[in-house]
N, C-alpha and C positions, 0 to 999 in steps of 0.2 A: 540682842542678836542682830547682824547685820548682815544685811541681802550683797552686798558688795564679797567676791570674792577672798580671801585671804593669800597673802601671798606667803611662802614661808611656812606657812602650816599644812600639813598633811594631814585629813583625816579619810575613813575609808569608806562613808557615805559617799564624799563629795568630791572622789575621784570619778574622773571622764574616759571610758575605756573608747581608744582610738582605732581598735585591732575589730576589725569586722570577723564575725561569727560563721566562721566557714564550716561548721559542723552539721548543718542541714543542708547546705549544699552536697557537702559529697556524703550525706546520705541518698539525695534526690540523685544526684547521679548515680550511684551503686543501683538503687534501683531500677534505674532505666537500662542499665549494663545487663543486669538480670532477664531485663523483659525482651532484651534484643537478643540475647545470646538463647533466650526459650526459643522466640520466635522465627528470626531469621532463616533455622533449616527447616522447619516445618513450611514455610513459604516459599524456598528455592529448591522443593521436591516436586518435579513432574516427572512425568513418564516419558521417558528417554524415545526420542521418533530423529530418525536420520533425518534433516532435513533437504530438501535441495539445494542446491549452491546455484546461486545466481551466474547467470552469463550473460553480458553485455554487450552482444557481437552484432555489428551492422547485418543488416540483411541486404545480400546481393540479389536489386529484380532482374532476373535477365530479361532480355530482350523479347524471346517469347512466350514469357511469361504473359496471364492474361489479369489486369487489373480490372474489377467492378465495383464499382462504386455505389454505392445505396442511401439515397438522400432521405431525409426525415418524412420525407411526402411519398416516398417508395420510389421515385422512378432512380431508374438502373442505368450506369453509364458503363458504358466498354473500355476503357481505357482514353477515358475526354469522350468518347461519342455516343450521342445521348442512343439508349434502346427505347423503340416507341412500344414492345409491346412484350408478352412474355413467350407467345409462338415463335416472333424475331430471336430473342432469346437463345430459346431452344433449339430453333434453326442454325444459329453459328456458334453457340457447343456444341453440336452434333458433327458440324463442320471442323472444328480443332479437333475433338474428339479421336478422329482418326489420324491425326498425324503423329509419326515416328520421331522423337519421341513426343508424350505427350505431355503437353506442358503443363505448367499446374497454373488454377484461377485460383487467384487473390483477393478476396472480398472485405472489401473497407465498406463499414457498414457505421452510418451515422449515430452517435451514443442515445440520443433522441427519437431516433426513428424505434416504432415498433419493430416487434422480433416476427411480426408475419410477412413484412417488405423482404427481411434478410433471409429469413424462411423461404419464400418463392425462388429465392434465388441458388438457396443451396438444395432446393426439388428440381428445379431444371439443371443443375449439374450433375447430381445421382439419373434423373432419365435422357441426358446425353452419353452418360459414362464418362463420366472424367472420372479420373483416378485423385488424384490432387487437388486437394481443396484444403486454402488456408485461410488463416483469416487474421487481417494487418489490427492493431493494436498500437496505441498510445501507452507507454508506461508511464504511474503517477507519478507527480513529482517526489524528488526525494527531500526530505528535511521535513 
């Protein structure tokens, strides 16, 4: 017997099948077909909530609108002009306070800064009586 190939002779040990066995393949895939089509509506079932729709619309500051600014150390600015104290404060909201119309204060409060700096600031506008109090925001980035 000889380890050398024959040529010319066919027997049917020593045939080389070239054709790859794709029979466990698309069993393995059928199965994964099964487990996505169980799965998938069971995982795209929540509870229906209107969401909000986003709006992306500049805000217009007017003019006498009031900007306060609240640095991470608390001190309070006026629109650029520093406030030395929280009586100062209170003393000109009480001064806007009364003007027809009245305008609203806009508070940009430092993301750092504690919530008791931005705190003092939104208690001196409830006991001046502003009506209008907002409060400016970075939106995150997107992506």
């Amino acid at each position: 017997m000889s380890i050398a190939p024959s040529i010319g002779q066919s027997s049917d040990e020593d045939e080389v099948v070239a054709a790859i066995n794709t029979t466990p393949l698309v069993d393995v895939m059928l199965v994964l077909l099964i487990i996505f089509l169980i799965t998938i509506p069971v995982v795209t079932h929540t509870v229906p909530v209107d969401l909000p729709k986003e709006s992306n619309q500049p805000r217009l500051t007017k003019p006498e609108n009031i900007n306060l600014a609240v640095t991470r150390d608390g001190v309070v600015y006026w629109n650029e002009l520093r406030i030395a104290s929280n009586e100062q404060l209170l003393a000109r909201l009480k001064q806007v306070s009364r003007a027809e119309p009245q305008p609203e204060v806009q508070i940009r409060g430092d993301a750092s800064a504690p919530y008791e700096h931005v705190g003092r600031v939104v208690l001196a506008c409830q006991r001046a009586g502003i009506l209008k109090i907002g409060f400016i925001t970075e939106p995150p980035p997107r992506g």
